[in-house]
C-alpha positions in Angstrom: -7.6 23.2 11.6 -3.9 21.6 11.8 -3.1 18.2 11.1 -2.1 17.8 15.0 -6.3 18.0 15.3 -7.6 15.0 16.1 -10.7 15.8 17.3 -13.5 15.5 14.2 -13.9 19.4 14.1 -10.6 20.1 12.5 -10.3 20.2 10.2 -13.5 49.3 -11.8 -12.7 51.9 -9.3 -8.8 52.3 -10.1 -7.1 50.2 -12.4 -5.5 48.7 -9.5 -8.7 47.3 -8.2 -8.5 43.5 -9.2 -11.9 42.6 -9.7 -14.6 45.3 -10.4 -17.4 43.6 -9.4 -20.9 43.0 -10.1 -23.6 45.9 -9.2 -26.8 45.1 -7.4 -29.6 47.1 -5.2 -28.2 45.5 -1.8 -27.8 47.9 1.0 -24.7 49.5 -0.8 -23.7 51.1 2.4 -22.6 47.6 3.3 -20.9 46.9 0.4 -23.3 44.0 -0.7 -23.9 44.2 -4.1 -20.0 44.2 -5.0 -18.0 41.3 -5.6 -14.8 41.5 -3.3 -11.6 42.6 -4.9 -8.4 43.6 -4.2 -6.1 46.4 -4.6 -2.5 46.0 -3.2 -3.0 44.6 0.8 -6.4 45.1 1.1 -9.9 44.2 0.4 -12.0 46.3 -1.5 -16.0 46.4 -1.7 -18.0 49.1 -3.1 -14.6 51.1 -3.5 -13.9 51.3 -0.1 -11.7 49.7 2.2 -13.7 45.9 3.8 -11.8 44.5 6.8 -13.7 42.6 8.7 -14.7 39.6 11.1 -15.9 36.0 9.8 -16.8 32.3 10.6 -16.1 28.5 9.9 -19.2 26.9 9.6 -17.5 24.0 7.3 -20.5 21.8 7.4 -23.1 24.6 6.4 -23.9 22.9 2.7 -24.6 19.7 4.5 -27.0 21.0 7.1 -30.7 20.8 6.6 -32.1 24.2 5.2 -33.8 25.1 8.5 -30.4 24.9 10.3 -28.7 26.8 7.0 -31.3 29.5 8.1 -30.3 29.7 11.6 -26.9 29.2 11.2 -26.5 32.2 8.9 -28.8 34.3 10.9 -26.9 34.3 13.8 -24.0 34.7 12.3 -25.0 38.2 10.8 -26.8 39.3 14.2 -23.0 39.0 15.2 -21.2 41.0 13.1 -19.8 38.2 11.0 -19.1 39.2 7.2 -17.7 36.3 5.2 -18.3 32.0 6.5 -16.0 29.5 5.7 -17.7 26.5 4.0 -15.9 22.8 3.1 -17.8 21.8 0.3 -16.0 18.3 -0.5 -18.8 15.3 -0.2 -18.3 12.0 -2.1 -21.9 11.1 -1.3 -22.8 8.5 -3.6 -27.1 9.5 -2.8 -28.1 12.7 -1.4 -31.0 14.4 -0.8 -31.6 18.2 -2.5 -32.9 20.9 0.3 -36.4 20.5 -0.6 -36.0 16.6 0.3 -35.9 14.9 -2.8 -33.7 11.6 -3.0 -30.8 11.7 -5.7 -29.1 8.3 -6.6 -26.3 9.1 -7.5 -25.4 12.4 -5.8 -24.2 14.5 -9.5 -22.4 17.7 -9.0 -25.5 19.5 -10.2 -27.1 18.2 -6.9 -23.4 19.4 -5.0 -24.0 23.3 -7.2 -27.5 23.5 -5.8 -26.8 22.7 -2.3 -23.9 25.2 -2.4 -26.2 27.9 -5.0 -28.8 27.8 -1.9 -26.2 28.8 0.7 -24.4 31.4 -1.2 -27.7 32.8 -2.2 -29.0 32.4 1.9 -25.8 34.2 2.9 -25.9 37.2 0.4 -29.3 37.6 1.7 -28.2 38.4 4.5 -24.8 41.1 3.4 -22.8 37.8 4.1 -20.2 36.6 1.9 -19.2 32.8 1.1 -15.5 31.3 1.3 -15.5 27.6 -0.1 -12.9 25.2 0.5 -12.8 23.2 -2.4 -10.2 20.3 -1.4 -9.6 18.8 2.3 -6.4 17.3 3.2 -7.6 15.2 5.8 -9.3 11.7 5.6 -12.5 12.8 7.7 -15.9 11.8 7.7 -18.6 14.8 6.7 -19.7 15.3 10.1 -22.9 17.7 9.6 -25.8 17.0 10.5 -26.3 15.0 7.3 -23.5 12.7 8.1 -22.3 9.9 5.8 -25.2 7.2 7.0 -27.9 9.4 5.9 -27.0 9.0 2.6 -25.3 5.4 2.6 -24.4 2.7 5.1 -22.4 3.5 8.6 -19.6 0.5 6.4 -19.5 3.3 3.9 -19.4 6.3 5.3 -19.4 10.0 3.1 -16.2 11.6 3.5 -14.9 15.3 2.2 -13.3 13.9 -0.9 -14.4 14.2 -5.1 -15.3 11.1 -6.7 -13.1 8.0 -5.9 -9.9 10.1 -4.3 -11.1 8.8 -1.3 -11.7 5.2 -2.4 -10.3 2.5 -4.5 -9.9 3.8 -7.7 -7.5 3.0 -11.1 -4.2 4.4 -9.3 -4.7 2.7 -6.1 -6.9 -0.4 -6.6 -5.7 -2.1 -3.4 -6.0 1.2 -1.3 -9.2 1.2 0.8 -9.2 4.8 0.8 -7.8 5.7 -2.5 -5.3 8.6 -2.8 -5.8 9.4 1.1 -3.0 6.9 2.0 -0.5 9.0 3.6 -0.2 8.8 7.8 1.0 10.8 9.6 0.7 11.2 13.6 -2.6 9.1 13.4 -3.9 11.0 10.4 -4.8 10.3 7.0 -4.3 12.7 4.7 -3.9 13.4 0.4 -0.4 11.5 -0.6 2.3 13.3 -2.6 1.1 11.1 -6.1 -2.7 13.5 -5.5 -0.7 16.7 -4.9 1.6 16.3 -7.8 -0.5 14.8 -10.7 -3.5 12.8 -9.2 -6.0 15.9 -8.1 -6.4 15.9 -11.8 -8.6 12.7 -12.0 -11.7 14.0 -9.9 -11.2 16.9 -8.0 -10.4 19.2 -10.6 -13.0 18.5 -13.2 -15.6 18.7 -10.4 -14.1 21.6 -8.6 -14.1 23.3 -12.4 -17.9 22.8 -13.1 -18.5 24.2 -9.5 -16.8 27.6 -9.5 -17.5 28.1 -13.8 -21.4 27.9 -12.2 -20.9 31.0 -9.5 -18.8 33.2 -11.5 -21.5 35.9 -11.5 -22.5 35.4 -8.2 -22.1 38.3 -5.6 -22.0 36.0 -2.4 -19.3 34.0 -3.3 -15.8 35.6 -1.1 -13.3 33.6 -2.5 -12.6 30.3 -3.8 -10.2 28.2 -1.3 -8.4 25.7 -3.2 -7.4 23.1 -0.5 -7.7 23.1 2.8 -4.5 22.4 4.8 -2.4 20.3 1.6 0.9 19.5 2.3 3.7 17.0 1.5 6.4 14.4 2.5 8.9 16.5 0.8 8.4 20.2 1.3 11.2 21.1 -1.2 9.8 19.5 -3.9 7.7 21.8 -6.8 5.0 19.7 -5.9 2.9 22.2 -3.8 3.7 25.3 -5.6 2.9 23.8 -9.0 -0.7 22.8 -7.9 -1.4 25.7 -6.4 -0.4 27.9 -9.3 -1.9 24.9 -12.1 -5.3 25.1 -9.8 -5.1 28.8 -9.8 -5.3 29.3 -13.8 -7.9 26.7 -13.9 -10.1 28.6 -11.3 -9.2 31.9 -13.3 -10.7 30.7 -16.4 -13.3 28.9 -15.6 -14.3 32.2 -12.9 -12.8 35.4 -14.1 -14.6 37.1 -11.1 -13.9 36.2 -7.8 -10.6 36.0 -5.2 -8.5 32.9 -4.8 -6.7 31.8 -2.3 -4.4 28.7 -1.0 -6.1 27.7 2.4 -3.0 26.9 3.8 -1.8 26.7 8.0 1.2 28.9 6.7 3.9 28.6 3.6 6.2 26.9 5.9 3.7 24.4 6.7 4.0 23.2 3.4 7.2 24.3 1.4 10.8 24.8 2.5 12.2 28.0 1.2 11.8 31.2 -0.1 12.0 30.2 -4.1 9.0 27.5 -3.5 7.2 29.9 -1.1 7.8 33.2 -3.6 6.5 31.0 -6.6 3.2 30.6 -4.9 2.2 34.0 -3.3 3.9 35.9 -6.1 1.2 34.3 -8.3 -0.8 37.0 -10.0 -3.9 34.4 -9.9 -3.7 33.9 -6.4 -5.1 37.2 -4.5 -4.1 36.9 -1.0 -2.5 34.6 1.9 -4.0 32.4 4.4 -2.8 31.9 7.8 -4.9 29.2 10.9 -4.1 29.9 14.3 -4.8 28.3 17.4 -3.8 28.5 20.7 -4.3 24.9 22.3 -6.1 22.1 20.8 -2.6 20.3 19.9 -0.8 23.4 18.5 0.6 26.7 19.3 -0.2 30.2 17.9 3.0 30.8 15.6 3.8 26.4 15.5 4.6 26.4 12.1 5.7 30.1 11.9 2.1 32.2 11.6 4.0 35.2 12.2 6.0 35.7 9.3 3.2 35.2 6.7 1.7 38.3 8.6 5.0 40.3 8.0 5.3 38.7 4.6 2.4 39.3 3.7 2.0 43.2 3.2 6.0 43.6 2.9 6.9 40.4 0.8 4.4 40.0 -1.5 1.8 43.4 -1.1 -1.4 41.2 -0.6 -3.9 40.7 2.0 -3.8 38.2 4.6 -6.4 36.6 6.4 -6.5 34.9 9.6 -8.7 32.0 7.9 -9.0 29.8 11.0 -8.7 30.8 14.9 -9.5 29.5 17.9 -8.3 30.1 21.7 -8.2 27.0 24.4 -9.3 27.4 28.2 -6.0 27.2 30.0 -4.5 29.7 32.7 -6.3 32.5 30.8 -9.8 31.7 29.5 -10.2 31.4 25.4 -12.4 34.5 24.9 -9.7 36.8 27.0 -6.8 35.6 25.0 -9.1 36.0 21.8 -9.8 39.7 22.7 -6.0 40.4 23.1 -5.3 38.6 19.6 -8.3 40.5 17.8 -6.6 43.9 19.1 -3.1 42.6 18.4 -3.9 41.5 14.6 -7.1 44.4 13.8 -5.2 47.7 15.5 -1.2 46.6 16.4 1.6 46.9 14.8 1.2 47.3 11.2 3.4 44.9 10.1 1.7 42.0 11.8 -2.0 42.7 11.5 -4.4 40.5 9.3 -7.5 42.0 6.9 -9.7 39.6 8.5 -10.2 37.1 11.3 -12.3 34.1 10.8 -13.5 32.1 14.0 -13.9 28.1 14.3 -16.5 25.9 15.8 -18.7 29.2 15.2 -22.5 27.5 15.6 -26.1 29.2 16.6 -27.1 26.4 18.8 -25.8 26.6 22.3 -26.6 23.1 23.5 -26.3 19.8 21.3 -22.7 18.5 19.9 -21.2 18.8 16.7 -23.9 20.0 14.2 -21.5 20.2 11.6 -19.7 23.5 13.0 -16.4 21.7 14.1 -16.5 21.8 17.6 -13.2 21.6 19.2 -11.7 22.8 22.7 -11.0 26.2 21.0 -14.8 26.1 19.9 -17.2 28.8 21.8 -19.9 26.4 22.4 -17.7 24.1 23.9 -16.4 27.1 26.4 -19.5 27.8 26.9 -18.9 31.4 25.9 -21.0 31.8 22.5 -22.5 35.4 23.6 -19.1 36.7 24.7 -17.5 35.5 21.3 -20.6 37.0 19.2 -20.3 40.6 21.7 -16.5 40.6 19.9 -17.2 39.8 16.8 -19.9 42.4 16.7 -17.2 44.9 18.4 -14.8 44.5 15.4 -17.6 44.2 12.7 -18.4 48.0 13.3 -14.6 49.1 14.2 -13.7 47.5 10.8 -15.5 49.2 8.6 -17.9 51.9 9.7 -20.5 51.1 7.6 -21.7 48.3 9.6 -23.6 49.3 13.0 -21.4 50.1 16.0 -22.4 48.5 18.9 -22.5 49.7 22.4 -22.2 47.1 24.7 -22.7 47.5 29.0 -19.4 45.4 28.9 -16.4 47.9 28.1 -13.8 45.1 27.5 -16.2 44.9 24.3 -16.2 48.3 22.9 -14.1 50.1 20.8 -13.6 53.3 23.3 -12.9 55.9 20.7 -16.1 55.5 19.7 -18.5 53.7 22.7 -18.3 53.9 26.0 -21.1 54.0 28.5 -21.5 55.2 32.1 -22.5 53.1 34.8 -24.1 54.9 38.3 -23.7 53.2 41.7 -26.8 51.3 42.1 -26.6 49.6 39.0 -25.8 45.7 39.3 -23.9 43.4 37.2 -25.2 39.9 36.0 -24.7 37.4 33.7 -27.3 34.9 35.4 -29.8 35.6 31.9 -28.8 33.2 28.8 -30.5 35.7 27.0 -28.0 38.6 27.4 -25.9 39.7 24.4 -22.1 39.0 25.6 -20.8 38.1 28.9 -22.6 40.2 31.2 -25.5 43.5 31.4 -26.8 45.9 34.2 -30.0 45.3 36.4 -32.1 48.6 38.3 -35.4 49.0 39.6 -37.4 52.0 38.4 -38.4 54.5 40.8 -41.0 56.4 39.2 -38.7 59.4 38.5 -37.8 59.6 42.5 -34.1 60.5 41.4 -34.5 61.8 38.1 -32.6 61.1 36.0 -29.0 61.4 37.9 -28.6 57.5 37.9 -29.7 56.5 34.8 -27.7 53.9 32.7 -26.0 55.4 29.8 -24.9 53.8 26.4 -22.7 56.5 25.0 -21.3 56.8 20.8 -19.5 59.3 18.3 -20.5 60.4 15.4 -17.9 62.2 13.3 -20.9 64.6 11.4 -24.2 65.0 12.5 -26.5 61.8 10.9 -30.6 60.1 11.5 -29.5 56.7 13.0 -31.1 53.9 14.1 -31.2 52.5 17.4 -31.9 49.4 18.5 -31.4 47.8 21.9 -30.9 44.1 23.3 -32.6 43.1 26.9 -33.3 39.6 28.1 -36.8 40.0 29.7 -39.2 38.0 31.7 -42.6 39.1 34.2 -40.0 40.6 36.7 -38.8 43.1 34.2 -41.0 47.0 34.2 -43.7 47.1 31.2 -42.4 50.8 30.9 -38.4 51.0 30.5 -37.6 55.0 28.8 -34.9 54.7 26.5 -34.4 58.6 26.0 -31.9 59.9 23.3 -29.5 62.9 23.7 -27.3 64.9 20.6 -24.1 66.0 21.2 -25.3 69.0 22.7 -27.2 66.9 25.0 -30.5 68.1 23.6 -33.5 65.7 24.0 -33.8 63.9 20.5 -36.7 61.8 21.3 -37.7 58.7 23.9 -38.7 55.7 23.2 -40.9 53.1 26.1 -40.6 49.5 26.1 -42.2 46.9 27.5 -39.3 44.5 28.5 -41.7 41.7 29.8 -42.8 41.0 26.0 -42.1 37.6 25.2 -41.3 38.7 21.3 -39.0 41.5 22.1 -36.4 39.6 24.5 -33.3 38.0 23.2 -33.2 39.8 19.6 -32.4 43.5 18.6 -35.5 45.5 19.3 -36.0 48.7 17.0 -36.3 51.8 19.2 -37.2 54.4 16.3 -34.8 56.9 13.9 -33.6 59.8 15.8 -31.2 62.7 14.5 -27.8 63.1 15.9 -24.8 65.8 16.1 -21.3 65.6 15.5 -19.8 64.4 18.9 -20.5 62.3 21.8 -24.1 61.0 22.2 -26.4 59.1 23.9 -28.7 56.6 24.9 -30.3 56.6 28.7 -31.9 53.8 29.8 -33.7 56.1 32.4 -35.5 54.5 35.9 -38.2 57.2 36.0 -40.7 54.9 35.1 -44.3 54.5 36.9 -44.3 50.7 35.7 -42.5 48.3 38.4 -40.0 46.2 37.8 -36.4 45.0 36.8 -34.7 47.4 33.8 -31.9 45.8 31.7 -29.0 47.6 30.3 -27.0 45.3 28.2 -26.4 46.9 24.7 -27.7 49.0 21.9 -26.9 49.5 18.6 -26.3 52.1 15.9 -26.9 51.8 12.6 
């Protein structure tokens, strides 16, 4: 996030094609398997086009393994494609994921803390963005924080070696080469930017990425986080951005780089400085953060024109690499539904190959667990399930390999290709924390007393005819009927088969529930959540999913 932050969550297939890849047996529908690359404005995965929806979760290589787990498995439930990771720690002990006590902390110990996540993610079709530098004086505020490995007088902070300390330069400087301030922050001086980020950060940040450059999971390699200057017409920022650039080239001949900047006019002054970074053949694509509250505006230090400039200046991709929407006179998550539109399917000339989210976190009811929970944080709004209902709504608009969901909210479907039909009768809730997004539909059964003339129906294209998948969502409890038909129609609205759940089980609420494989036609079909059931109780229609 912005320097304006304050709050402690801030933060082969044409020659074109930079980037082959490196084959694997991953589900190659999804494109895992493939290192990303790039040809022209776009990502490429598997030779095909890969926009898509990600996540900050900048503490994630400081979390304990178990919430590493959870973390990453909610984030692919939702949708999510690539996470956002800071991986700066100048923890003088640490501990390795299977709790073993390291004194000193070496980067071998930082590689396999990162190696585990990367590998976690991949599992999982995720991909793995890593910002290797932070700008900002800050604490690291995971769940591993600085006095688990040292003293509360000397905290771990998101720094390399001594930058962050006295050190040879800056003997006298308590915190080393983080001795600029500027409105109440701390952040890298100009002496780091223009020759000092040579003394630690990029010998370690050399070692790190030399040791993933075969790795699939690895996104991109982000090579500071939010850098800028006293001076922004000085060479200084260009230089070590294109310097750092060759570096990370050499040392990983595989996998995108990019600047992790708020904008170019954040940190240089004109066109010439600006043109001599993003014109850069080692540096693959722009970064843009965005938020809307939290101490900044959307386009404060002019967003905007990196989105024009992006596929009209300089023919790369952009992505939207931090984003977050503050309750005000229109709540976060509606704004953030208008933006995702705007930037995914607006004008060309403004929208963005990918959208990452901050303060993206699993857990729904503790503080900061290392996610960087601000204001424009869903946990903090309350609204994790709404944010997770769009991200999985863009996932599967994105690229239609993923699984398009269907959700019983239509401000969360994409309605070219899901739409669903709700019969008087039917009642909307939100009451269950179990439900998907914001909301789902609630009917008794009636043992078939109406047919099926008010059944709930999740409706989807299919541009050929295809065997899907279909899984469905419910939150359930003993009220809920022991018999709910999910029945499933072809285009031609010809029975393809029925499936009858019990939606009191304990183990099939709150998760996607596998329904069975049926076989579709070319057109609109669909999936009736039917009340013609002899079992009493509550039915939920909330979502389903395709796949």
């Amino acid at each position: 996030m912005n320097k304006f932050m304050k709050a402690a969550g801030r933060c082969g297939v044409a020659a074109a094609l930079v980037f082959a890849g490196v084959s694997s047996d991953a589900e190659a529908g999804d494109g895992a398997g493939m290192v990303v690359g790039r040809r022209g404005a776009d990502f490429y995965v598997s030779g095909l086009p890969f926009k898509h929806v990600g996540a900050n979760i900048p503490q994630l290589v400081w979390m304990p393994a178990w919430q590493v787990q959870q973390e990453l498995d909610y984030a692919a439930a939702s949708g999510v494609k690539q996470v956002r990771v800071f991986l700066p720690n100048d923890a003088q002990t640490c501990y390795t994921f299977d709790g073993v006590y390291h004194d000193p902390c070496t980067t071998n110990d930082v590689i396999a803390r990162l190696r585990y996540v990367v590998d976690e993610a991949y599992k999982r079709y995720l991909r793995v963005t890593v910002a290797l530098a932070h700008n900002y004086y800050q604490d690291v505020w995971g769940w591993e924080k600085g006095n688990r490995y040292d003293t509360k007088e000397n905290p771990v902070r998101h720094a390399w070696g001594a930058d962050g300390r006295p050190n040879p330069w800056f003997e006298d400087v308590a915190t080393g080469f983080y001795a600029r301030r500027d409105d109440g922050l701390v952040m890298l001086n100009d002496s780091w930017i223009d020759w000092g980020y040579g003394a630690y950060y990029k010998p370690t940040v050399l070692r790190i990425v030399g040791a993933f450059q075969d790795h699939p999971g690895i996104f991109a390699w982000d090579i500071a986080n939010e850098v800028n200057s006293t001076d922004p017409t000085q060479w200084w920022i260009p230089n070590f951005y294109k310097n750092m650039a060759a570096a990370i080239r050499q040392a990983d001949p595989t996998h995108l780089i990019t600047t992790g900047l708020i904008s170019s006019s954040w940190a240089v002054a004109n066109d010439t400085l600006r043109d001599a970074i993003y014109n850069d053949a080692n540096i693959d694509y722009m970064t843009v953060h965005m938020y809307d509250g939290c101490g900044t505006t959307l386009n404060g230090n002019a967003q905007m024109d990196d989105l024009w400039r992006a596929r009209n200046r300089y023919g790369k991709p952009i992505v939207i690499e931090e984003n977050g929407f503050e309750n005000g006179t229109t709540d976060g998550i509606s704004k953030a539904r208008s933006f995702y539109n705007d930037r995914f399917a607006g004008d060309v000339n403004w929208r963005a190959n990918a959208i990452l989210q901050w303060g993206w976190t699993a857990n729904e009811t503790a503080g900061n667990w290392g996610t960087g929970d601000t204001n424009c944080a869903p946990r903090v709004q309350g609204k994790q399930r709404e944010y997770r209902a769009l991200m999985g709504r863009w996932g599967g608009q994105l690229d239609t390999r993923l699984p398009l969901i269907v959700d019983s909210d239509a401000n969360y479907n994409d309605g070219s290709r899901a739409q669903v039909s709700v019969p008087a009768g039917w009642a909307v809730s939100s009451y269950s924390g179990q439900r998907w997004g914001s909301n789902y539909y609630t009917n008794t059964t009636n043992n078939g007393a109406t047919g099926e003339s008010d059944a709930f129906s999740f409706k989807f294209y299919l541009p050929a005819n295809a065997c899907k998948y279909v899984d469905a969502w419910w939150n359930g409890n003993t009220s809920r009927t022991a018999a709910a038909p999910f029945v499933m129609y072809n285009a031609s609205n010809q029975h393809a088969g029925t499936a009858v759940m019990n939606m009191q089980d304990p183990n099939l609420n709150d998760r996607w529930v596998q329904l069975g494989q049926y076989c579709f036609t070319a057109g609109w079909n669909r999936v009736v959540l039917s009340r013609w059931s002899g079992a009493p109780g509550y039915l939920i229609a909330d979502a389903i999913r395709i796949r």
